[in-house]
N, C-alpha and C positions, 0 to 999 in steps of 0.2 A: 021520286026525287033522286034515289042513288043512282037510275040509269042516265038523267040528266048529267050530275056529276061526274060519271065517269066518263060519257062521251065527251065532255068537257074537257076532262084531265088527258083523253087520249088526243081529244086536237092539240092543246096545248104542248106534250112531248112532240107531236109531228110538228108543231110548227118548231121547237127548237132542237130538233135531230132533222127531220127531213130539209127542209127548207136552207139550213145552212149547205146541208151539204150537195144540195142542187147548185145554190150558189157559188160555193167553192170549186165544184165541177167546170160552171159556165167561165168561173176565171178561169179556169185551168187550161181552156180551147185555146188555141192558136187565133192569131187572127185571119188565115185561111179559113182554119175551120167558122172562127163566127161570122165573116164575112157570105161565108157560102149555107151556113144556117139560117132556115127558110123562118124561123121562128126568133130570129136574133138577129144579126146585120142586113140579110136577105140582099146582099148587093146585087145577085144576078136577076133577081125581078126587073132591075134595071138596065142592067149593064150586061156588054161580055166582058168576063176576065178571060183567061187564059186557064185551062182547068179545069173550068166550069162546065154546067152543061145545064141544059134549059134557060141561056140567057134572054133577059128582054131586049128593046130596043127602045126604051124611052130615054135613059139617060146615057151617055158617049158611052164610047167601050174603054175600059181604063187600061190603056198602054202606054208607054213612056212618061207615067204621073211623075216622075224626076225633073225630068224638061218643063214638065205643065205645071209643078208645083214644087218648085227648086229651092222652095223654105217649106218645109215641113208642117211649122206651125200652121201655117197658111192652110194647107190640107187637110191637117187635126180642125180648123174652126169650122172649114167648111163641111166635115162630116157630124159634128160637133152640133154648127145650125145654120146649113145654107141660104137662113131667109133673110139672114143679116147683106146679105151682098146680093139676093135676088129675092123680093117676100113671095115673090109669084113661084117659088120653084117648087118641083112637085118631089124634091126630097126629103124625106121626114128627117126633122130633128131631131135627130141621134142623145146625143147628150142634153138639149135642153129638156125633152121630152122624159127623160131618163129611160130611154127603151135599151141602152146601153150603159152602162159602167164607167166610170172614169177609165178604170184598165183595159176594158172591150174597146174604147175608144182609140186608146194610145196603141193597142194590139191592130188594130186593122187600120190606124194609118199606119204602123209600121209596114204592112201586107200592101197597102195599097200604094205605097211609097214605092215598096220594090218592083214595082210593075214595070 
């Protein structure tokens, strides 16, 4: 019973030492960086940016998003949940999904605004 106990107590410190500070780290990326993270924004699965490298070719190449997305918020909804304006798109929902952060969000339309 006390080796149950302690593997207990020891997941429980890891979930509140490790865990935050994964967390804290992941706000910490840019939104270059989580954009270009294979395990977080992962935009080049779809896209070329500029930078990048191993881009896909399923979704547009994100250059002049200024011109093509000249309100911002516009651009934050659509990374947000594309399916609102297309349900067929093969973009995952970033925010409705929670695969991202309020901050990861507003971080990589910042990135993906300056394109």
């Amino acid at each position: 019973m006390k080796k149950s106990i302690s593997v207990s107590v020891v997941v429980t410190l890891a979930t509140l030492f490790v865990m935050p500070m994964e967390v804290a780290a992941k706000d910490a990326m840019t939104g270059k960086e989580i954009a270009f993270d294979r395990k977080l924004g992962n935009c080049l699965s779809c896209h070329s940016i500029a930078g990048g490298s191993q881009p896909g070719n399923v979704g547009p190449p994100l250059i002049a998003m200024k011109a093509r997305f000249p309100n911002r918020a516009v651009l934050r909804a659509q990374i947000w949940d594309p399916t609102v304006k297309n349900p067929n798109s093969l973009m995952p929902p970033f925010g409705k999904h929670k695969a991202l952060s309020e901050n990861q969000i507003d971080k990589v339309t910042d990135f993906i605004h300056s394109l």
